[in-house]
PyMOL Python script that loads the backbone (N, CA, C, O; Angstrom):
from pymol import cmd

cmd.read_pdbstr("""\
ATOM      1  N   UNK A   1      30.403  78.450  31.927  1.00  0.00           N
ATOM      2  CA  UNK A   1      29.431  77.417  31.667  1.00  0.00           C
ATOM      3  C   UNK A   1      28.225  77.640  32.572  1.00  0.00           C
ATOM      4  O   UNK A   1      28.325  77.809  33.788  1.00  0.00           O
ATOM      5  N   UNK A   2      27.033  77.630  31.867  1.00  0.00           N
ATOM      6  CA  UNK A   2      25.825  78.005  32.871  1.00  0.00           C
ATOM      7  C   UNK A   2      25.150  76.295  32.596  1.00  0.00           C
ATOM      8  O   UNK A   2      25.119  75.687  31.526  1.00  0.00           O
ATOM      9  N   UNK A   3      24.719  75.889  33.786  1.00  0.00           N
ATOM     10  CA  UNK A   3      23.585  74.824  33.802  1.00  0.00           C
ATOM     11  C   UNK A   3      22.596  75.142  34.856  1.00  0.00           C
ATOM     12  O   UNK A   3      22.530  75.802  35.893  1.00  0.00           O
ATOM     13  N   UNK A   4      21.767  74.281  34.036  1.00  0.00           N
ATOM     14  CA  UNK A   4      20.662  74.326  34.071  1.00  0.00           C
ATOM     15  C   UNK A   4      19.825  73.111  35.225  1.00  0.00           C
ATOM     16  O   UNK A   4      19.358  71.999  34.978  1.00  0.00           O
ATOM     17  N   UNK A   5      19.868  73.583  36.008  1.00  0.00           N
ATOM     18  CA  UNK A   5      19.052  72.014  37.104  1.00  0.00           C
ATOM     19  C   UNK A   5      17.796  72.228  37.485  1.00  0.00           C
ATOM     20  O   UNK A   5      17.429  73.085  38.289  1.00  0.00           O
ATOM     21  N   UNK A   6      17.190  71.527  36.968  1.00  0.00           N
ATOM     22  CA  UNK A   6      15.569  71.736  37.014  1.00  0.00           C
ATOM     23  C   UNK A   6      15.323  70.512  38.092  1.00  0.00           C
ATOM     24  O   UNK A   6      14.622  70.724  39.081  1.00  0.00           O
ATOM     25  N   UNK A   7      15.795  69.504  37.912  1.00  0.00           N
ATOM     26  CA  UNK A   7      15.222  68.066  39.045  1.00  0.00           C
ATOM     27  C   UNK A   7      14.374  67.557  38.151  1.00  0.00           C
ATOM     28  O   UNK A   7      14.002  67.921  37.036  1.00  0.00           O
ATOM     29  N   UNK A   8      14.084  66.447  38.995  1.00  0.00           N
ATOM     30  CA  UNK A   8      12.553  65.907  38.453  1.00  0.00           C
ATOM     31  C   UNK A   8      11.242  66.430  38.712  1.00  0.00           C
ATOM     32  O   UNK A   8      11.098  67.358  39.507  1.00  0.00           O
ATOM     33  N   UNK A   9      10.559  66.063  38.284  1.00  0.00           N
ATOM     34  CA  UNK A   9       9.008  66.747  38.172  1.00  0.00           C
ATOM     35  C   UNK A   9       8.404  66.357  39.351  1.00  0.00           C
ATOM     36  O   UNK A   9       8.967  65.507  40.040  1.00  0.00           O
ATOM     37  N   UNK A  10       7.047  66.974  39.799  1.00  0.00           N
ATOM     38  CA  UNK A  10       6.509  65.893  40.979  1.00  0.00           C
ATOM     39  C   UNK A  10       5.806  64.654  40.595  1.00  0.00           C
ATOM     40  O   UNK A  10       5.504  63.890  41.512  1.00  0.00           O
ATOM     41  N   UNK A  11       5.426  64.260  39.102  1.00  0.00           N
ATOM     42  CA  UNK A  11       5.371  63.088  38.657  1.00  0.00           C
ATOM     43  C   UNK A  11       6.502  62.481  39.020  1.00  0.00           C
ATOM     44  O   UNK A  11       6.368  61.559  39.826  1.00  0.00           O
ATOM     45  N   UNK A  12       7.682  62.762  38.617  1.00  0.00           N
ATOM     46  CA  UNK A  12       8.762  61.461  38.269  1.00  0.00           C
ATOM     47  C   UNK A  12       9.634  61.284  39.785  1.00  0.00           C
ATOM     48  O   UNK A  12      10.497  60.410  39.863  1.00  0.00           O
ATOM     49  N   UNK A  13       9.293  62.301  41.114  1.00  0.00           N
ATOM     50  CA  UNK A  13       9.393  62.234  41.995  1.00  0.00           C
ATOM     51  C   UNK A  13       8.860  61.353  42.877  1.00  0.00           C
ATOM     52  O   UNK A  13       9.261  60.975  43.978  1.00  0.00           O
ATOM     53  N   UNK A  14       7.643  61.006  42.068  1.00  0.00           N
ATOM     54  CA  UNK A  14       6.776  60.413  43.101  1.00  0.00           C
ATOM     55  C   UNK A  14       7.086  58.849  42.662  1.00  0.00           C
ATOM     56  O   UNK A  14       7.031  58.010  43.561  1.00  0.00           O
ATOM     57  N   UNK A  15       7.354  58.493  41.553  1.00  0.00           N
ATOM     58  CA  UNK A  15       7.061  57.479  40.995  1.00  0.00           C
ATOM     59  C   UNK A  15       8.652  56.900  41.097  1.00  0.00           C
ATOM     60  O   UNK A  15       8.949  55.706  41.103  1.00  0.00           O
ATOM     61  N   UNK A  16       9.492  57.905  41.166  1.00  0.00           N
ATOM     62  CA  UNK A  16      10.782  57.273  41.820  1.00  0.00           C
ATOM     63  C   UNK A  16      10.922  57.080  43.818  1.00  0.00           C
ATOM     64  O   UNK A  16      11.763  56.561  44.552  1.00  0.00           O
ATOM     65  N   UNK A  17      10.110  57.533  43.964  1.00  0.00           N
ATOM     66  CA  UNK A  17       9.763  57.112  45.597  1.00  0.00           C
ATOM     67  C   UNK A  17       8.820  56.002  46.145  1.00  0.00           C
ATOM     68  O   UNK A  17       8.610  55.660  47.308  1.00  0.00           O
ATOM     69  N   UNK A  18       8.337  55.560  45.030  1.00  0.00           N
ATOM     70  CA  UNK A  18       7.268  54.238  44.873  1.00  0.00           C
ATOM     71  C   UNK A  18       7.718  53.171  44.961  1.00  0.00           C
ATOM     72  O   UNK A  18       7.492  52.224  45.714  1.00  0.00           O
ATOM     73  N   UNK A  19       8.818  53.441  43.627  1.00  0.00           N
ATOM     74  CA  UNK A  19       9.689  52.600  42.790  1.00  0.00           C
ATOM     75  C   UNK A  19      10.995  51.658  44.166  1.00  0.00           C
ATOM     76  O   UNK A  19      11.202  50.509  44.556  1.00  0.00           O
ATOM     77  N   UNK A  20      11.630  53.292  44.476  1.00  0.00           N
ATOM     78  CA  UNK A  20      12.751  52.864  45.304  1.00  0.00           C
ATOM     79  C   UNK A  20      12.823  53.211  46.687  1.00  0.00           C
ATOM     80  O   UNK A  20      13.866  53.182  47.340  1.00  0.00           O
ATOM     81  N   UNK A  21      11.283  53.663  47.288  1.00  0.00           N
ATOM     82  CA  UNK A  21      11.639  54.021  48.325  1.00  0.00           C
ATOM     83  C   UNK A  21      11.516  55.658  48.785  1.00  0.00           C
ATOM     84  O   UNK A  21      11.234  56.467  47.901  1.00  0.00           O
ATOM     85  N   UNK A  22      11.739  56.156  50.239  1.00  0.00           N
ATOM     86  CA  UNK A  22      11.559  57.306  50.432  1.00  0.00           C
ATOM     87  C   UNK A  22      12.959  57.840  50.656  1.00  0.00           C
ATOM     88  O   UNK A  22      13.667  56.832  50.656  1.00  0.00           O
ATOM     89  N   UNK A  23      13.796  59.003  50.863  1.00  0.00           N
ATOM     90  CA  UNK A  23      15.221  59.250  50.722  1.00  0.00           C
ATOM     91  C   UNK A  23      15.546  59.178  52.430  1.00  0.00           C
ATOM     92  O   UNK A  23      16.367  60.015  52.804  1.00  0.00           O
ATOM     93  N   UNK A  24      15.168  58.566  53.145  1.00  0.00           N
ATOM     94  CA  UNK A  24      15.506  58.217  54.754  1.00  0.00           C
ATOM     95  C   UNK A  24      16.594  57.597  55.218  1.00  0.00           C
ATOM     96  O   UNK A  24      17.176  56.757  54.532  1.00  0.00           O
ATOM     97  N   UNK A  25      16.927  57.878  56.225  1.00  0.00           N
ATOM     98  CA  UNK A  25      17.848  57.192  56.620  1.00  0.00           C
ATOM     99  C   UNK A  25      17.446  56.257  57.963  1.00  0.00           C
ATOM    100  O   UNK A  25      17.273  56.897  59.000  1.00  0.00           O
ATOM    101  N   UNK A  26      17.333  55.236  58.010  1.00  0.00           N
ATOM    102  CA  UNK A  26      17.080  54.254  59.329  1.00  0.00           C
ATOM    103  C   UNK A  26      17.636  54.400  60.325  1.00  0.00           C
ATOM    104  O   UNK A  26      18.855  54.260  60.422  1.00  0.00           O
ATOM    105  N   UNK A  27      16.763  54.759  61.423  1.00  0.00           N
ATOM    106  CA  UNK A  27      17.414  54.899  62.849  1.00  0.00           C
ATOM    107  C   UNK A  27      18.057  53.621  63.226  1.00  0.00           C
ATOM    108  O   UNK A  27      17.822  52.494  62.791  1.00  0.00           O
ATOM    109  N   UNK A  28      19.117  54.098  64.329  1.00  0.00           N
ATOM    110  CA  UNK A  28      19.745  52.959  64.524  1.00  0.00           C
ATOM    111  C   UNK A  28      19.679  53.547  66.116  1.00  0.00           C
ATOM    112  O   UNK A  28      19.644  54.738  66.425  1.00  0.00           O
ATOM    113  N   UNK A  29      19.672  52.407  67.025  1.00  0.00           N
ATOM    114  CA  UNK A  29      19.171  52.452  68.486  1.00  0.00           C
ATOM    115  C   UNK A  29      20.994  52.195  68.780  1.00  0.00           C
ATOM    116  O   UNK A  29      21.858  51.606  68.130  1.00  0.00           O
ATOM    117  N   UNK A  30      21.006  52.699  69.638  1.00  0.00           N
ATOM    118  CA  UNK A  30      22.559  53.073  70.163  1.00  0.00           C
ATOM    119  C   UNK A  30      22.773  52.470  71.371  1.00  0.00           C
ATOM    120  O   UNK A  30      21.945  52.656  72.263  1.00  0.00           O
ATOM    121  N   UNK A  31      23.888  51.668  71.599  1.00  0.00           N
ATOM    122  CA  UNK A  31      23.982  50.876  73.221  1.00  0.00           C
ATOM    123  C   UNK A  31      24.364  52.294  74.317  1.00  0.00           C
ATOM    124  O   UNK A  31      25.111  53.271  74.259  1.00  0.00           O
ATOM    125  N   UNK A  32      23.552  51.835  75.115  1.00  0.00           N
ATOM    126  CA  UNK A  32      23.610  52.990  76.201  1.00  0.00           C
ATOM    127  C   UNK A  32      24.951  52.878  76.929  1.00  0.00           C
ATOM    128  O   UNK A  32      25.686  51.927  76.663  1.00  0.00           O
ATOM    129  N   UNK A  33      25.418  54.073  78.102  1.00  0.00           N
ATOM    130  CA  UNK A  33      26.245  53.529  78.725  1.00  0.00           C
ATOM    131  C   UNK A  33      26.374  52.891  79.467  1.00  0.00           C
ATOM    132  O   UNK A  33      27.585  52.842  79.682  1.00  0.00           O
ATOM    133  N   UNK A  34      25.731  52.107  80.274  1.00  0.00           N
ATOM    134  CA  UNK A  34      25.345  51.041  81.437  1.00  0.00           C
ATOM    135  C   UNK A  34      25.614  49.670  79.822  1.00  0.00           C
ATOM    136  O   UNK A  34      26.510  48.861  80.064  1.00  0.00           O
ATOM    137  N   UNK A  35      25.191  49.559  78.969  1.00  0.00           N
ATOM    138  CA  UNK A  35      24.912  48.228  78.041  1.00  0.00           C
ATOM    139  C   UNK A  35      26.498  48.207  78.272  1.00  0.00           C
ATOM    140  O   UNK A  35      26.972  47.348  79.014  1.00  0.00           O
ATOM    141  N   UNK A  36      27.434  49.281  77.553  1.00  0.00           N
ATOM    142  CA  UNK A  36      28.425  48.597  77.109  1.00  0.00           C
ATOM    143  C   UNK A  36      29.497  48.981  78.358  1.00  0.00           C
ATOM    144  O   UNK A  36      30.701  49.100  78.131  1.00  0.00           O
ATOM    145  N   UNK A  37      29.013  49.130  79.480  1.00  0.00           N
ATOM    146  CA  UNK A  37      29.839  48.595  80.654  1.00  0.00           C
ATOM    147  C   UNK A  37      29.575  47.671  81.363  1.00  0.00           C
ATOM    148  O   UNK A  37      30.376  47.272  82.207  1.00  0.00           O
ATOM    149  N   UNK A  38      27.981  46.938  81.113  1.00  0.00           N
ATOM    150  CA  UNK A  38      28.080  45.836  81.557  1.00  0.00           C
ATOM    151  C   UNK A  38      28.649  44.900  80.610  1.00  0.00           C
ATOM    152  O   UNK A  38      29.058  43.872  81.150  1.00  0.00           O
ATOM    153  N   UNK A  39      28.823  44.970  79.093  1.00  0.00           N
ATOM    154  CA  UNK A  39      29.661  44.221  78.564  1.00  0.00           C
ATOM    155  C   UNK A  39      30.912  44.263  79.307  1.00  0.00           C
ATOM    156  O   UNK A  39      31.396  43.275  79.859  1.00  0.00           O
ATOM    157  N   UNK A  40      31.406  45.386  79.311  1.00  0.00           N
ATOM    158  CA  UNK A  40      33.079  45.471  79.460  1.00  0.00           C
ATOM    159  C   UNK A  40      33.196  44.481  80.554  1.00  0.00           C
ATOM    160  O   UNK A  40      34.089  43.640  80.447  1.00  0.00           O
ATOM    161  N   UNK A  41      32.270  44.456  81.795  1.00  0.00           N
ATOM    162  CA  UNK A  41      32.632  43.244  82.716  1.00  0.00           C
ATOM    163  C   UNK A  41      32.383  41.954  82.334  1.00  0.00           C
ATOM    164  O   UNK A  41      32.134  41.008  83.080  1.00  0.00           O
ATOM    165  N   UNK A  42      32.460  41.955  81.161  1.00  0.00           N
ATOM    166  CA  UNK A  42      32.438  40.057  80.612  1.00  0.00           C
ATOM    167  C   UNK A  42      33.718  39.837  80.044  1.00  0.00           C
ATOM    168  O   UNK A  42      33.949  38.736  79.543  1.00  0.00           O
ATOM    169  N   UNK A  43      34.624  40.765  80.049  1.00  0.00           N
ATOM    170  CA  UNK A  43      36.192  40.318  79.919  1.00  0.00           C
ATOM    171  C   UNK A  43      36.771  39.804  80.664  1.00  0.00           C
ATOM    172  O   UNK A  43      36.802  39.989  81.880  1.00  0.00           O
ATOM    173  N   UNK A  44      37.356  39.028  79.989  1.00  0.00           N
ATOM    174  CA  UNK A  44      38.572  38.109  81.420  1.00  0.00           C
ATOM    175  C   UNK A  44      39.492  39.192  81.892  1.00  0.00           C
ATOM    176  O   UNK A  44      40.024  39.094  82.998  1.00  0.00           O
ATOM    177  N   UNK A  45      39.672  40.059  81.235  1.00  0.00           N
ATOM    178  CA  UNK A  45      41.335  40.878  81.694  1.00  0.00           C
ATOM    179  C   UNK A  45      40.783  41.745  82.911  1.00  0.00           C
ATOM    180  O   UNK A  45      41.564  41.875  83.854  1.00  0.00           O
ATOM    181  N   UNK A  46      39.613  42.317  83.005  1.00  0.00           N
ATOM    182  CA  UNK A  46      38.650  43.177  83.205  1.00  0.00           C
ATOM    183  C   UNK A  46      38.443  42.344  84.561  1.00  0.00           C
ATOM    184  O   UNK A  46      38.658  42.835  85.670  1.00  0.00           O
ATOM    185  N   UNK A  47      38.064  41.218  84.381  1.00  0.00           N
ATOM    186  CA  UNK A  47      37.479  40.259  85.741  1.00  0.00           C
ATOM    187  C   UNK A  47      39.071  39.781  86.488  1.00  0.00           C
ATOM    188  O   UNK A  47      39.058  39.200  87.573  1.00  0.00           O
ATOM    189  N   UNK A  48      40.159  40.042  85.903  1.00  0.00           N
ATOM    190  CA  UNK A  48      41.227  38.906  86.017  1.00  0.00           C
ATOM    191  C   UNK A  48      41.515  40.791  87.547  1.00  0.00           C
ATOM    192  O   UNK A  48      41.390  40.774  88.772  1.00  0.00           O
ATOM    193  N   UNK A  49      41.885  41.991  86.621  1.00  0.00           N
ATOM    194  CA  UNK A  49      42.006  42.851  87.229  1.00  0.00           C
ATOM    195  C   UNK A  49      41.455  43.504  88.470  1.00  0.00           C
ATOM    196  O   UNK A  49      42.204  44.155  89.197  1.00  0.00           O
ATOM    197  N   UNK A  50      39.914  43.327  88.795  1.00  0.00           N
ATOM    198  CA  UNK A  50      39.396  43.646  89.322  1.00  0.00           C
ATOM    199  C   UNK A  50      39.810  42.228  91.082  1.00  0.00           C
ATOM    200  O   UNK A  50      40.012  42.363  92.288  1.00  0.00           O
ATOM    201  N   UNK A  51      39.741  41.337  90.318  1.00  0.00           N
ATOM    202  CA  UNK A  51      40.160  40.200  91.796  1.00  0.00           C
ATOM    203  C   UNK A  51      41.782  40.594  92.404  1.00  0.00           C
ATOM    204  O   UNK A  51      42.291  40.627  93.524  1.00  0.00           O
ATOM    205  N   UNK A  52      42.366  40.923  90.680  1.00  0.00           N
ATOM    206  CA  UNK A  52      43.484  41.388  91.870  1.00  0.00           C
ATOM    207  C   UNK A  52      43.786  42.564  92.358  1.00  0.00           C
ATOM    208  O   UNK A  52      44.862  42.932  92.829  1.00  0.00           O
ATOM    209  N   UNK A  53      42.260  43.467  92.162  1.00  0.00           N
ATOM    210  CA  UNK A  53      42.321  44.857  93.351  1.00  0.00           C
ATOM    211  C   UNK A  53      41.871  44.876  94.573  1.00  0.00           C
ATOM    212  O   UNK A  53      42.306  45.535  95.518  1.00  0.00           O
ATOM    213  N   UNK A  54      40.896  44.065  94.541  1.00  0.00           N
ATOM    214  CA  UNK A  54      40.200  43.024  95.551  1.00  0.00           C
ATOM    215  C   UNK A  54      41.064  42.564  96.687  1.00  0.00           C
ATOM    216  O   UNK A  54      40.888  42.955  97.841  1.00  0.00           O
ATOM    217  N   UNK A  55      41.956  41.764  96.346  1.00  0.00           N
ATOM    218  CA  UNK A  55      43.074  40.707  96.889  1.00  0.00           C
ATOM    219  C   UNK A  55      44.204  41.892  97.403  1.00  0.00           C
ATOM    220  O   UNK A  55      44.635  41.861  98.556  1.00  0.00           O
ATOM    221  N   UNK A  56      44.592  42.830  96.523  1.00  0.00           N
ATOM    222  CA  UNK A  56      45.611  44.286  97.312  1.00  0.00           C
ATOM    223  C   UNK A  56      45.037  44.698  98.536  1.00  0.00           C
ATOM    224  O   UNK A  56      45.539  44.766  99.658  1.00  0.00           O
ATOM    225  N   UNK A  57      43.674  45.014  98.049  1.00  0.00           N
ATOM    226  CA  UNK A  57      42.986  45.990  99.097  1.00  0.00           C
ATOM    227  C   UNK A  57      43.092  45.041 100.763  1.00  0.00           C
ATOM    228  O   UNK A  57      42.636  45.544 101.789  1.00  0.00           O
TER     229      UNK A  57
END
""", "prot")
cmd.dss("prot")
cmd.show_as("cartoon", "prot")
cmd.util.cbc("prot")
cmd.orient("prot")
């Protein structure tokens, strides 16, 4: 079986990029590592652990 793929034209290219948009993908901003270790210290288990290394020491 042979086919044939031609695409669209640069008319119907353009006018489907008008229509719906450009073929992109949206950046997405990423939590750094400092963000999601200062989350991690908003856990209780995290805060519960750390007083009782505190309290050993």
């Amino acid at each position: 079986m042979k086919y044939n793929y031609l695409g669209l034209s640069a008319a119907e290219a353009e006018k489907s990029r008008s229509e719906h948009g450009a073929n992109d993908l949206a950046s997405i901003k990423g939590e750094s590592f400092y963000d999601k270790l200062k989350q991690n210290f908003k856990d209780p288990i995290i805060i519960i652990l750390i007083v009782a290394l505190v309290i050993i020491l």
